[in-house]
Structures are given as C-alpha cells and as structure tokens.
C-alpha positions as CSV (number, residue, x, y, z in Angstrom):
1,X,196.0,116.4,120.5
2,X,192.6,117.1,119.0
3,X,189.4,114.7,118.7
4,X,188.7,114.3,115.4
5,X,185.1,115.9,114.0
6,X,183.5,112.6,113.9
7,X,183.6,112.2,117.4
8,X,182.4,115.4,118.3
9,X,178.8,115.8,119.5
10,X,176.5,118.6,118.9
11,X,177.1,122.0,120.8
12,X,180.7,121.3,121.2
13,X,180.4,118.9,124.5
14,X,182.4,116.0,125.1
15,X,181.9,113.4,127.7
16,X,179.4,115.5,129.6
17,X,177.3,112.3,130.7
18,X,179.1,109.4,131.3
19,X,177.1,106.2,131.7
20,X,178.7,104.4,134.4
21,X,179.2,106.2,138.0
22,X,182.8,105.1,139.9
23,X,182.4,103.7,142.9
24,X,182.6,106.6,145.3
25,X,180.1,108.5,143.7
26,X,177.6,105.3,143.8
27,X,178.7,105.3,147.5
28,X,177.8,109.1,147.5
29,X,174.4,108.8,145.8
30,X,173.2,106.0,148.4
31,X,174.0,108.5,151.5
32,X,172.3,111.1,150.2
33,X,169.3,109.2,149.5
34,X,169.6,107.3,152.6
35,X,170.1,104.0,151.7
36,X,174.0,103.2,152.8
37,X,174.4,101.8,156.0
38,X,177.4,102.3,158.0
39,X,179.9,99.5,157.8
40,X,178.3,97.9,154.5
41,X,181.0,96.8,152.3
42,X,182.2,98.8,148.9
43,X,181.9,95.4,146.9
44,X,178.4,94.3,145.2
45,X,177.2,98.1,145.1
46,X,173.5,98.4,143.8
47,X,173.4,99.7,140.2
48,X,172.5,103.9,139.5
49,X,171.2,105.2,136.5
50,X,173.1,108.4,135.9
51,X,170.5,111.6,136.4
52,X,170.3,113.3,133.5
53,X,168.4,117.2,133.3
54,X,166.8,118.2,130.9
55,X,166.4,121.7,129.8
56,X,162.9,123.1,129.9
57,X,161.1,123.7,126.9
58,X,160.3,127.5,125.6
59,X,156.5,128.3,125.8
60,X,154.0,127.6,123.1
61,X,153.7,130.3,120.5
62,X,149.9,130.3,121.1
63,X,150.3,130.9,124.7
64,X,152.8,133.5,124.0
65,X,150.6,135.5,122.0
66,X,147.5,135.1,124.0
67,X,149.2,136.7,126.6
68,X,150.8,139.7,124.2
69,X,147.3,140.1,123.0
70,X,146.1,140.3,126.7
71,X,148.5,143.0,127.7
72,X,148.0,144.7,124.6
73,X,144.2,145.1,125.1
74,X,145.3,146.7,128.7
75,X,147.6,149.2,127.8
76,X,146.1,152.6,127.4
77,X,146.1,153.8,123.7
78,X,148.8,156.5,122.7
C-alpha cells in the first residue's frame, strides 16, 4: 500500500526523524554520554531531545568569487 501525496514530505523522506526515542535508545544515549549508572532502573528515564543535523550551508557567492578573482589574477596569462 502506498502513502498518499498529502502525507509525503519534501525530497521523498518519510519518518526520517521521529520525535520520541524508545526506551533502549534513551538508555543508550545516557551511556554514551555518561550519565547511566549501573543498576538504575528502566522506569522514569530522563527526557532526550532527538539530535537532528543539519546540512551545511554552500558558501557565499561573494566569497566564491573573491576567491575566483584571486586565482585568476595568479594564473600566468595564455
């Protein structure tokens, strides 16, 4: 069965970032970062905002052509 192209996002992705974490990747998240202590119990876990990345920005056409116009003025005339 299909999702229906209301409920389609932009670029094609579906349920790429969910908002809520299960409990074993909370669990995971607080060992990496140190904070789970051995023996604690699974129940009242501390809340985790879901990490999201975000993709770097191209650089600024000005910046970009400064530094054509730099390697332009170096290059040896044919």
């Amino acid at each position: 069965m299909s999702i229906h192209s209301s409920l389609r996002q932009a670029g094609g992705k579906t349920g790429s970032i969910r908002n809520v974490l299960k409990r074993h990747e909370r669990v995971r998240h607080l060992m990496t970062k140190g904070l789970w202590a051995e023996g604690r119990s699974m129940f009242g876990l501390p809340k985790i905002k879901p990490e999201r990345v975000k993709a770097k920005k191209a650089a600024p056409k000005e910046a970009a052509a400064k530094q054509a116009s730099t390697t332009s003025a170096t290059a040896p005339a044919a």
